[in-house]
PyMOL Python script that loads the backbone (N, CA, C, O; Angstrom):
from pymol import cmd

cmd.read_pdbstr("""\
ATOM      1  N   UNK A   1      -7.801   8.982   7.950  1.00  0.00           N
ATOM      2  CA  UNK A   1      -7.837   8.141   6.770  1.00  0.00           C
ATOM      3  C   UNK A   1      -8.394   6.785   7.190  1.00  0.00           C
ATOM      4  O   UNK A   1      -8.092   6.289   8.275  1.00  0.00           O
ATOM      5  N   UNK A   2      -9.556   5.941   5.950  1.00  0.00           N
ATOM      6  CA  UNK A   2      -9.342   4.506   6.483  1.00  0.00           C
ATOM      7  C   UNK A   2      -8.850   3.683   6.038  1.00  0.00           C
ATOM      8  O   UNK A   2      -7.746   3.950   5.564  1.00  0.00           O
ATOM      9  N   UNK A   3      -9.214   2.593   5.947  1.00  0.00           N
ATOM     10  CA  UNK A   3      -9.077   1.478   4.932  1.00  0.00           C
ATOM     11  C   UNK A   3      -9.841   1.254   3.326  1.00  0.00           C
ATOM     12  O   UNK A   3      -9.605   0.475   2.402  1.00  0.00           O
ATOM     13  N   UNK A   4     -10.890   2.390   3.534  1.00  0.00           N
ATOM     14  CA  UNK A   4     -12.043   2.615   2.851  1.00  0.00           C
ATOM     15  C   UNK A   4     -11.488   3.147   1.420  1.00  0.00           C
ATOM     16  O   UNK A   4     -11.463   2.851   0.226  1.00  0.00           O
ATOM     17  N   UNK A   5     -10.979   4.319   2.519  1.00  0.00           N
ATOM     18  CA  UNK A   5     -10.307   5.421   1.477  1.00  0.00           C
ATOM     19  C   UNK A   5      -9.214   4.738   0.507  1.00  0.00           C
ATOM     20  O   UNK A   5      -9.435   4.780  -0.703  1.00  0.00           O
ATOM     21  N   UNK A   6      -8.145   4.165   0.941  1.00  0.00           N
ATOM     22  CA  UNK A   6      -7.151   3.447   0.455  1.00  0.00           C
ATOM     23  C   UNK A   6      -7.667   2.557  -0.373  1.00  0.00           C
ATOM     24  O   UNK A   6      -7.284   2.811  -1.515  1.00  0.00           O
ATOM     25  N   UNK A   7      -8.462   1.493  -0.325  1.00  0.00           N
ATOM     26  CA  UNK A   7      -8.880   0.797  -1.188  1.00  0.00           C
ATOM     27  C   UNK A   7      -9.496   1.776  -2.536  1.00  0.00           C
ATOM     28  O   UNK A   7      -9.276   1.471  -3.708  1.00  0.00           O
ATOM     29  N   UNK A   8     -10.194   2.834  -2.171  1.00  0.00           N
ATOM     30  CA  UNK A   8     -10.425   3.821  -3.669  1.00  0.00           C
ATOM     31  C   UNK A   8      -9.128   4.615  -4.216  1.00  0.00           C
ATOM     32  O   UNK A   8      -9.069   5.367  -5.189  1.00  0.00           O
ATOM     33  N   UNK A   9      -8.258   4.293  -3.450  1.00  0.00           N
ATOM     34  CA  UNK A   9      -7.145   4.442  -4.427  1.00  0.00           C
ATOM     35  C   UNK A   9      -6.420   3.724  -5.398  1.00  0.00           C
ATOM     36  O   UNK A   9      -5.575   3.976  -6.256  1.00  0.00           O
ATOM     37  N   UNK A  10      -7.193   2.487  -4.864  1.00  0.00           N
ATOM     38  CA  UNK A  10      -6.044   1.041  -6.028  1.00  0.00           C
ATOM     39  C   UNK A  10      -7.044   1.371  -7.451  1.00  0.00           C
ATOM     40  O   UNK A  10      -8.256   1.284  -7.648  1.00  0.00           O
ATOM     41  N   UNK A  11      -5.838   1.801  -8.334  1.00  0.00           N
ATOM     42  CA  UNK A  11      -6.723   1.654  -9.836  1.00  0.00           C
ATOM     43  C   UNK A  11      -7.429  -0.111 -10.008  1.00  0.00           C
ATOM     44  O   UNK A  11      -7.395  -1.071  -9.238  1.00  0.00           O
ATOM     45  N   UNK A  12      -7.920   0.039 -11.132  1.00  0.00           N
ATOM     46  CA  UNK A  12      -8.767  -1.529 -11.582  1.00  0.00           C
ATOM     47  C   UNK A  12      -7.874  -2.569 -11.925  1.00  0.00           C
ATOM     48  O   UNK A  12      -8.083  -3.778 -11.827  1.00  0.00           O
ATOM     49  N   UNK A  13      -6.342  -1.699 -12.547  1.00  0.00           N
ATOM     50  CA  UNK A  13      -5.113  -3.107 -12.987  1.00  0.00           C
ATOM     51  C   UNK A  13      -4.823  -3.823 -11.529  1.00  0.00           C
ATOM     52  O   UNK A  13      -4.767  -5.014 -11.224  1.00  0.00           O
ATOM     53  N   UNK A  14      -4.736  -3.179 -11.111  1.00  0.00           N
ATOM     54  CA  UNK A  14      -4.061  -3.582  -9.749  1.00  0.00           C
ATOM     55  C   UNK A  14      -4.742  -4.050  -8.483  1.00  0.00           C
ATOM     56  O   UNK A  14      -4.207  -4.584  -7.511  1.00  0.00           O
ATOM     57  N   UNK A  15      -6.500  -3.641  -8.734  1.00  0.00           N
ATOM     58  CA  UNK A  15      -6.830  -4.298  -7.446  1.00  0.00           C
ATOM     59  C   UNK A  15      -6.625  -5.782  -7.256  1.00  0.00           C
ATOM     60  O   UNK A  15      -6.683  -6.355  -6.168  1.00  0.00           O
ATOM     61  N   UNK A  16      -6.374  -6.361  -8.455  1.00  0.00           N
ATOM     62  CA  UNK A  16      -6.521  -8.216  -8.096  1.00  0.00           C
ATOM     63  C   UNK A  16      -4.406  -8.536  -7.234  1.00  0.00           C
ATOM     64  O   UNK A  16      -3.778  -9.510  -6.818  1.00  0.00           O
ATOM     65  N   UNK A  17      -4.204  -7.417  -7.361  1.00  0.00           N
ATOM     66  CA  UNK A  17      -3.031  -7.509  -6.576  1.00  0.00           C
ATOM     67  C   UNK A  17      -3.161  -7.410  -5.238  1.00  0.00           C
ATOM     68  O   UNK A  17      -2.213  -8.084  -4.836  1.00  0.00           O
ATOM     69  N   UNK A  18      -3.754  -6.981  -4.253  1.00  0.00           N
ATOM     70  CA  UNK A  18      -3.981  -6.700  -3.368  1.00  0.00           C
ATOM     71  C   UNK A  18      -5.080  -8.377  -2.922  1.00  0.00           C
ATOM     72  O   UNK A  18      -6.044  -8.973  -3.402  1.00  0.00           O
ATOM     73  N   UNK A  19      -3.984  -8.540  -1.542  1.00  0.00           N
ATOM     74  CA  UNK A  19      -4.541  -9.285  -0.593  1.00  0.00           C
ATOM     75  C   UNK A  19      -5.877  -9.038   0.210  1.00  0.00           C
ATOM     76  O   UNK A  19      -7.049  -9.385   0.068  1.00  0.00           O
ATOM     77  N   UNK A  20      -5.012  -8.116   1.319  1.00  0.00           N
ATOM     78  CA  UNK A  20      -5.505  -7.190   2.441  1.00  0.00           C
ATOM     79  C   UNK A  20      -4.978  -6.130   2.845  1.00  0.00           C
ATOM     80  O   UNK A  20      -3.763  -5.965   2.958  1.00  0.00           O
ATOM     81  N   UNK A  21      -5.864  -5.286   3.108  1.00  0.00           N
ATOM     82  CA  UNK A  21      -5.348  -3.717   3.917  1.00  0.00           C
ATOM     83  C   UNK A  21      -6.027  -3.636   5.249  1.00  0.00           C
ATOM     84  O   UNK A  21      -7.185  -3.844   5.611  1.00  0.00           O
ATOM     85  N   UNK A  22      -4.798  -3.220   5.934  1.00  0.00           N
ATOM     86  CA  UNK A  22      -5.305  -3.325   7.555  1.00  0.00           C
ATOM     87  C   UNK A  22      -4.363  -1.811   8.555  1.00  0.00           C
ATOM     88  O   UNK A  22      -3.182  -1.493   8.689  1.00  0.00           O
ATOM     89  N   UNK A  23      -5.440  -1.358   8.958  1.00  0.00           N
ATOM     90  CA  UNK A  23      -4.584  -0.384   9.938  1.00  0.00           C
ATOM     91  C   UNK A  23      -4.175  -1.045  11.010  1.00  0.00           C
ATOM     92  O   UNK A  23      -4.794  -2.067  11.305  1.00  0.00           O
ATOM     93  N   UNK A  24      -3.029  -0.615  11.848  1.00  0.00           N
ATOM     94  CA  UNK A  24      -2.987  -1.062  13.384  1.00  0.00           C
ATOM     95  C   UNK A  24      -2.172   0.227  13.702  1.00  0.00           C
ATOM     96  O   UNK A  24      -2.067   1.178  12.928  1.00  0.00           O
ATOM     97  N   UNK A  25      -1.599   0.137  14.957  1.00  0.00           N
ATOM     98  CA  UNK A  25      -1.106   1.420  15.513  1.00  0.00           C
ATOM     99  C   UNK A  25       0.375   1.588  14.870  1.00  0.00           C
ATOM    100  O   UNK A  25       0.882   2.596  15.362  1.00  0.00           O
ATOM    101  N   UNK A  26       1.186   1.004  14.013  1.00  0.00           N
ATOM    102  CA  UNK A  26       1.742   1.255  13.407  1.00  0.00           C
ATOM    103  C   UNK A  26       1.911   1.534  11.716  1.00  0.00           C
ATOM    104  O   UNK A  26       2.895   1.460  10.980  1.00  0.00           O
ATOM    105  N   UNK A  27       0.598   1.860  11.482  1.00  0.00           N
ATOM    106  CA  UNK A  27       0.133   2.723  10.253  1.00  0.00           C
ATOM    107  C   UNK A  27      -0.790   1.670   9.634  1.00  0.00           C
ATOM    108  O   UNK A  27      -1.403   0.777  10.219  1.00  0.00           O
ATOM    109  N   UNK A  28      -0.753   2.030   8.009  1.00  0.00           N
ATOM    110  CA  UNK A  28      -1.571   0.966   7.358  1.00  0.00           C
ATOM    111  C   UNK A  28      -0.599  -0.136   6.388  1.00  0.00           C
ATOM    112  O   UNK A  28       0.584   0.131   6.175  1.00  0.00           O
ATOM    113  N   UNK A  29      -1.036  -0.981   6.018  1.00  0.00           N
ATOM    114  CA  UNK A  29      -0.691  -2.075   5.590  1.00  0.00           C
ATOM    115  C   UNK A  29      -1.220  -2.460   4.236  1.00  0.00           C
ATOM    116  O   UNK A  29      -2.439  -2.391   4.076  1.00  0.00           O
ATOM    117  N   UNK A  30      -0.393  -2.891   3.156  1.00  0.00           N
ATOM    118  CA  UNK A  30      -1.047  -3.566   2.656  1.00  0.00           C
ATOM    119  C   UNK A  30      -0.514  -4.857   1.695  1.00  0.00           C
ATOM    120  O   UNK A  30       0.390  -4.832   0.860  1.00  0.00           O
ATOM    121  N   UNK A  31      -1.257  -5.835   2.038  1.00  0.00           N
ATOM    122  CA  UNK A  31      -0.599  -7.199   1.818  1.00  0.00           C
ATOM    123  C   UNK A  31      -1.005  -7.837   0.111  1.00  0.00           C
ATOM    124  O   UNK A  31      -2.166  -8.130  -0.175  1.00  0.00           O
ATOM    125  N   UNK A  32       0.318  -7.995  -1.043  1.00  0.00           N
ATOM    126  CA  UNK A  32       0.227  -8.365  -1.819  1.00  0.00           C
ATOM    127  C   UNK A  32      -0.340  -9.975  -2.241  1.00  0.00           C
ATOM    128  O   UNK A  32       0.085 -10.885  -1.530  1.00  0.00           O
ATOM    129  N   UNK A  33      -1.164 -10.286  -3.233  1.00  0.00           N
ATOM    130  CA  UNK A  33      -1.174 -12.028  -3.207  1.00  0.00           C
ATOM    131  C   UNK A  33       0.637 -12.221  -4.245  1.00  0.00           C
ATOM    132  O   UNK A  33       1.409 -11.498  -4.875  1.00  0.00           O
ATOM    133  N   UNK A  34       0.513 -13.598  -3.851  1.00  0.00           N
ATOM    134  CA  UNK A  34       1.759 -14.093  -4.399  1.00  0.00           C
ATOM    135  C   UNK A  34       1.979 -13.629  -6.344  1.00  0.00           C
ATOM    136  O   UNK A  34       1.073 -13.556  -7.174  1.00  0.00           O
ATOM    137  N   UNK A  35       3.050 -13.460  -6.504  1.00  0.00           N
ATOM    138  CA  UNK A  35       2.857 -13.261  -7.729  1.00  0.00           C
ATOM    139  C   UNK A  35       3.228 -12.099  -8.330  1.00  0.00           C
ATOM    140  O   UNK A  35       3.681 -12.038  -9.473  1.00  0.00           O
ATOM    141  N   UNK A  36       2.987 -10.826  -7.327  1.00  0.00           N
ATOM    142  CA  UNK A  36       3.167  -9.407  -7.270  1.00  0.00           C
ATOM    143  C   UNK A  36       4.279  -8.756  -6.786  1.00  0.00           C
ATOM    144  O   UNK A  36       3.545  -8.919  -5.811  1.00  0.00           O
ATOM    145  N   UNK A  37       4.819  -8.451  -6.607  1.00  0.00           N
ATOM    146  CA  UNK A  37       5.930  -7.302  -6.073  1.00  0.00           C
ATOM    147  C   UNK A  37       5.550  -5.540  -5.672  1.00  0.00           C
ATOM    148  O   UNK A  37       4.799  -4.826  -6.336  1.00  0.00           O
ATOM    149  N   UNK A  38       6.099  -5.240  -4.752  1.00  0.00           N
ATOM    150  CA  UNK A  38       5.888  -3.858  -4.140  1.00  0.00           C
ATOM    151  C   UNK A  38       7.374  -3.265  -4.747  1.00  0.00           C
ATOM    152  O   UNK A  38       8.292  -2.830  -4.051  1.00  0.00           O
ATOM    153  N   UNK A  39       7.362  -3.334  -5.736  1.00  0.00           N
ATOM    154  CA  UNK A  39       8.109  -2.595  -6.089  1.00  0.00           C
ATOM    155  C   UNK A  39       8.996  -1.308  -5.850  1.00  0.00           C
ATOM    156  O   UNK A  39      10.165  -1.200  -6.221  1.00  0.00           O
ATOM    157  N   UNK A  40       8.203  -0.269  -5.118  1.00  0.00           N
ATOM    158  CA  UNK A  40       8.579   0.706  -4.093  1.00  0.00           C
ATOM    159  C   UNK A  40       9.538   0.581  -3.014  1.00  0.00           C
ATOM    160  O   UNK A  40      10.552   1.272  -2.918  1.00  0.00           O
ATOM    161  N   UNK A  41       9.234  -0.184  -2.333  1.00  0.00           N
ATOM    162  CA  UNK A  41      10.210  -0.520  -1.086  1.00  0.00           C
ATOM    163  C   UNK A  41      11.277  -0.827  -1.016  1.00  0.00           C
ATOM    164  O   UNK A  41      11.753  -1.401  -1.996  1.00  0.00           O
ATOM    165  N   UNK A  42      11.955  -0.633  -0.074  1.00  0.00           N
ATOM    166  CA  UNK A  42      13.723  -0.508  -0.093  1.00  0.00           C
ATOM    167  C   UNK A  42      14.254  -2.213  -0.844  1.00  0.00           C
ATOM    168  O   UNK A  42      15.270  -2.194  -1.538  1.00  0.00           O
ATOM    169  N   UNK A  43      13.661  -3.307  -0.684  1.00  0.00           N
ATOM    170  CA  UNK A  43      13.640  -4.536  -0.667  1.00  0.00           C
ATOM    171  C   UNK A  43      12.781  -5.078  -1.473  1.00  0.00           C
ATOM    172  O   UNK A  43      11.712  -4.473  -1.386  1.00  0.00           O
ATOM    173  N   UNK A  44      12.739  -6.030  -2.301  1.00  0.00           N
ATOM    174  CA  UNK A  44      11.802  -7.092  -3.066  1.00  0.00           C
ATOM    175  C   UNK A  44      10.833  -7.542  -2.182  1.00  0.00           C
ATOM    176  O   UNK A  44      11.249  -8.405  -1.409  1.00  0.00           O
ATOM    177  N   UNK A  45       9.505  -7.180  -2.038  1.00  0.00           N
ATOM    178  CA  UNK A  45       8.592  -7.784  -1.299  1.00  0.00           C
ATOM    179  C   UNK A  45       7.214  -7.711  -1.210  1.00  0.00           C
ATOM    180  O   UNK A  45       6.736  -6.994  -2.088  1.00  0.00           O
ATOM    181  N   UNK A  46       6.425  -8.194  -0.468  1.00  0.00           N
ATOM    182  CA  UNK A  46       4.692  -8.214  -0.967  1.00  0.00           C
ATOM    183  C   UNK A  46       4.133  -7.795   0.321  1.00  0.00           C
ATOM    184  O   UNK A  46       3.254  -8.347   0.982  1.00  0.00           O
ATOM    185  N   UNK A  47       4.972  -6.433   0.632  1.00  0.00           N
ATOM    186  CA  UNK A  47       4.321  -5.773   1.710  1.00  0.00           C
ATOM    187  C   UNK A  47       4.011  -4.323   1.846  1.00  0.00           C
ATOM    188  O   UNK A  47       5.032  -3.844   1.353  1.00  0.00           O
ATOM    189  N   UNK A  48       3.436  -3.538   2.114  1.00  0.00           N
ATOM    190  CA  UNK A  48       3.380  -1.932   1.355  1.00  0.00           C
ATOM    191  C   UNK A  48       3.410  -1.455   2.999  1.00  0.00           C
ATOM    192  O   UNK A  48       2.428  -1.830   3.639  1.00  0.00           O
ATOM    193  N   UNK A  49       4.062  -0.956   3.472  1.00  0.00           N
ATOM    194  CA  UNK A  49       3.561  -0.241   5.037  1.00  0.00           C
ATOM    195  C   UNK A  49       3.946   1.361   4.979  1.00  0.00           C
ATOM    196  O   UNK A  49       5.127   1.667   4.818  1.00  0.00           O
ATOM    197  N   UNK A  50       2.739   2.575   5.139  1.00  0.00           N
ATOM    198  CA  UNK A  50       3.007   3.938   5.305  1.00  0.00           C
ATOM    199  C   UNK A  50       2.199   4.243   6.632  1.00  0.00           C
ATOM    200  O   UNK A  50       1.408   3.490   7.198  1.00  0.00           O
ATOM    201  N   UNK A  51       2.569   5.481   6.985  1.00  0.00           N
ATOM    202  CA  UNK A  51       1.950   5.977   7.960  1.00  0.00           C
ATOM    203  C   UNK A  51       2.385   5.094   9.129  1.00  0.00           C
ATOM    204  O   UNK A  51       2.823   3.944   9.133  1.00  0.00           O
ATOM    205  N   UNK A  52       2.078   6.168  10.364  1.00  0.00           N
ATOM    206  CA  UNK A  52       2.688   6.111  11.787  1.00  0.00           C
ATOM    207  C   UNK A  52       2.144   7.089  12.165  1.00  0.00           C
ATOM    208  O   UNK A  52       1.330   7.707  11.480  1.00  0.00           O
ATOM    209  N   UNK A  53       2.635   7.533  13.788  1.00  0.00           N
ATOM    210  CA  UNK A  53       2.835   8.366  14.682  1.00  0.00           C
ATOM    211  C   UNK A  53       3.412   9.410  13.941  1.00  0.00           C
ATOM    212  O   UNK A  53       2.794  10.463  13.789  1.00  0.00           O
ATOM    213  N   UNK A  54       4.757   9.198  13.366  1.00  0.00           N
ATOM    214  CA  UNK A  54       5.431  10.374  12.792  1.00  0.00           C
ATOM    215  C   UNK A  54       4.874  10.660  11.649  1.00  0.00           C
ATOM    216  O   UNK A  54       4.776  11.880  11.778  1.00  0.00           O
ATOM    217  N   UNK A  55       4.465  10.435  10.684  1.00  0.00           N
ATOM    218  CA  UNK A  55       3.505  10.948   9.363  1.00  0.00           C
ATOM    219  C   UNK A  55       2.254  11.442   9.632  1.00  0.00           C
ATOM    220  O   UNK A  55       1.432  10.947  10.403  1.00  0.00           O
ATOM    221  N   UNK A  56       2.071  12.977   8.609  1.00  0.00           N
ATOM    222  CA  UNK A  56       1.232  13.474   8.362  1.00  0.00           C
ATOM    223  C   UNK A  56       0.314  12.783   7.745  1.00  0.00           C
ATOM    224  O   UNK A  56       0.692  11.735   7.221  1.00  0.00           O
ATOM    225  N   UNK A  57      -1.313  13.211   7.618  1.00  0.00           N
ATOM    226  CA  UNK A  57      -1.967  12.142   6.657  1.00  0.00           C
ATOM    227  C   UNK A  57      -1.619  12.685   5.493  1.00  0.00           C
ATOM    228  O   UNK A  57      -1.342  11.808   4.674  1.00  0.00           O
ATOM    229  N   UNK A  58      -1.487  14.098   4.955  1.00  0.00           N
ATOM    230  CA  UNK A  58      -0.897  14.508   3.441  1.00  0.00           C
ATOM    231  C   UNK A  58       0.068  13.303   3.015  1.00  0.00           C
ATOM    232  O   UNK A  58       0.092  12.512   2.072  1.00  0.00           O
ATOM    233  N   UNK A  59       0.844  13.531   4.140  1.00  0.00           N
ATOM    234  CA  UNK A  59       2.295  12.349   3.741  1.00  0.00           C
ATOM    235  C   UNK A  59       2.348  10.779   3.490  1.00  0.00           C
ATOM    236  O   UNK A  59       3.104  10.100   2.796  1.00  0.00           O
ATOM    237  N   UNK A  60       1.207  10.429   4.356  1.00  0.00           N
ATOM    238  CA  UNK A  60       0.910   8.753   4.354  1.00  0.00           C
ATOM    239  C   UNK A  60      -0.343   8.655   3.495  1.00  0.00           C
ATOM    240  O   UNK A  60      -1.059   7.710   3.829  1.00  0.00           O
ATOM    241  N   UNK A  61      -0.877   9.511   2.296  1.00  0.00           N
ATOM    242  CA  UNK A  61      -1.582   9.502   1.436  1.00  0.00           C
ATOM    243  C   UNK A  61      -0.512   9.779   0.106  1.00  0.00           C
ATOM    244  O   UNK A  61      -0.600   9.254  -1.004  1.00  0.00           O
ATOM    245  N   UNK A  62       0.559  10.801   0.587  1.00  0.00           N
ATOM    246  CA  UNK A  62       1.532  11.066  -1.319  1.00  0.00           C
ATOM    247  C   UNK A  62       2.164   9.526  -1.125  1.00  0.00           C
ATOM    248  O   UNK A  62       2.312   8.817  -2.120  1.00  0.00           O
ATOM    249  N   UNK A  63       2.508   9.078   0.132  1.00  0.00           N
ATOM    250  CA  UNK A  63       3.775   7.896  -0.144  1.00  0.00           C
ATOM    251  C   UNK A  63       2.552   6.327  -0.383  1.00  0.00           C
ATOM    252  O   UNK A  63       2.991   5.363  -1.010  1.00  0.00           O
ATOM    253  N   UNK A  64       1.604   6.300  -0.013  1.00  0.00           N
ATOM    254  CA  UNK A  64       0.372   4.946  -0.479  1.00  0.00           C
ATOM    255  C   UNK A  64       0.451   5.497  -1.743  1.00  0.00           C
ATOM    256  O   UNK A  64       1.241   4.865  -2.444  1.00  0.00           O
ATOM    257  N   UNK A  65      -0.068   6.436  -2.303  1.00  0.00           N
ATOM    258  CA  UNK A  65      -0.417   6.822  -3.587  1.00  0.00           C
ATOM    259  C   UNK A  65       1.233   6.318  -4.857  1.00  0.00           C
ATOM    260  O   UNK A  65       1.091   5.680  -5.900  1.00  0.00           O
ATOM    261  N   UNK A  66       2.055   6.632  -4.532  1.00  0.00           N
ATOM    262  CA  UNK A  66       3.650   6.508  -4.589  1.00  0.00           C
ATOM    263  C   UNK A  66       3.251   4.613  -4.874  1.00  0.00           C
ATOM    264  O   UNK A  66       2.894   3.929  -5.833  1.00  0.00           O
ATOM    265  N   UNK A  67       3.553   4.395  -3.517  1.00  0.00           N
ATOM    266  CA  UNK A  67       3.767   2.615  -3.393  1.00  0.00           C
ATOM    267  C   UNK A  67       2.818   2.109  -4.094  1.00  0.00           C
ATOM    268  O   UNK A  67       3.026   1.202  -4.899  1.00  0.00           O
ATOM    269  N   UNK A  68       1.670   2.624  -3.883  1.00  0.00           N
ATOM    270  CA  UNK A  68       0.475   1.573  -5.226  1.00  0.00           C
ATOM    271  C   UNK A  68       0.788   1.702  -6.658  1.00  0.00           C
ATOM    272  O   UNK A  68       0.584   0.826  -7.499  1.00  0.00           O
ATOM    273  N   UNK A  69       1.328   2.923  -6.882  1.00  0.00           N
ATOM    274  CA  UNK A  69       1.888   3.256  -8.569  1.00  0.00           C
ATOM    275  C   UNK A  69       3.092   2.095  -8.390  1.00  0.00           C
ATOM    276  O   UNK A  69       3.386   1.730  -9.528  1.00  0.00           O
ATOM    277  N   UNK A  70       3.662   1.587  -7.687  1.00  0.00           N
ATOM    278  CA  UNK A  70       4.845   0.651  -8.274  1.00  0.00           C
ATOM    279  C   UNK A  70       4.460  -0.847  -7.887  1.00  0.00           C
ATOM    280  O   UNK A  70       5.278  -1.743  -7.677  1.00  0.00           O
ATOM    281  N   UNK A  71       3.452  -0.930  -7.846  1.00  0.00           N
ATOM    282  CA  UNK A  71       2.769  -2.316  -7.721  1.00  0.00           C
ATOM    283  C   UNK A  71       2.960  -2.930  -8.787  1.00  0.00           C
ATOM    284  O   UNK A  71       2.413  -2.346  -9.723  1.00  0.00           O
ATOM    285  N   UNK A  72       3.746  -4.299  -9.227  1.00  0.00           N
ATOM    286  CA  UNK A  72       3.907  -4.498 -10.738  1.00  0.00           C
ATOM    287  C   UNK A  72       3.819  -6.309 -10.204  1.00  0.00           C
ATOM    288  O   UNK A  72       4.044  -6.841  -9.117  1.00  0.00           O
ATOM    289  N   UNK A  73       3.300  -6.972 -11.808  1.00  0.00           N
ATOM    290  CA  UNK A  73       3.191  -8.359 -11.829  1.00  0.00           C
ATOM    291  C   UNK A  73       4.631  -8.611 -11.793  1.00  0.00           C
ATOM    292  O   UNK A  73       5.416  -7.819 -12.314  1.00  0.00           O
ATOM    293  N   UNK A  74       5.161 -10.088 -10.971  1.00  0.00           N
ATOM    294  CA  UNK A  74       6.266 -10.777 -11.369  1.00  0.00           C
ATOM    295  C   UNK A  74       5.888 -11.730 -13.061  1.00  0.00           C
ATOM    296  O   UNK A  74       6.762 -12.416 -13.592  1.00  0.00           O
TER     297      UNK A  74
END
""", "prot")
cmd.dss("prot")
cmd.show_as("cartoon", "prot")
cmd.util.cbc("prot")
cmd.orient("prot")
């Protein structure tokens, strides 16, 4: 998977939500601008992180796909 790919997953409401997306060796990332909420995550916050070592790409593609659907304006 890249960064490529992920970015053609953010529908059009939501790309102005999105900061940056960045892989590193602990999966991919992706950083909300202020204003937004990740709604998904265990916690209130403007950070999206899937994929690792232990995730499949099936799996770190259903759970990005998952976390970008709960991307919502504050």
């Amino acid at each position: 998977m890249t960064v490529n790919r992920i970015c053609r997953m953010i529908p059009k409401n939501k790309q102005k939500a999105i900061r940056e997306i960045y892989e590193d060796t602990d999966g991919f990332w992706i950083i909300l601008n202020e204003g937004w909420n990740a709604d998904g995550m265990d916690f209130p916050c403007r950070t999206i992180h899937c994929g690792g070592d232990d995730e499949t790409e099936a799996s770190t593609v259903e759970d990005l796909k998952y976390q970008i659907s709960m991307i919502r304006k504050l």
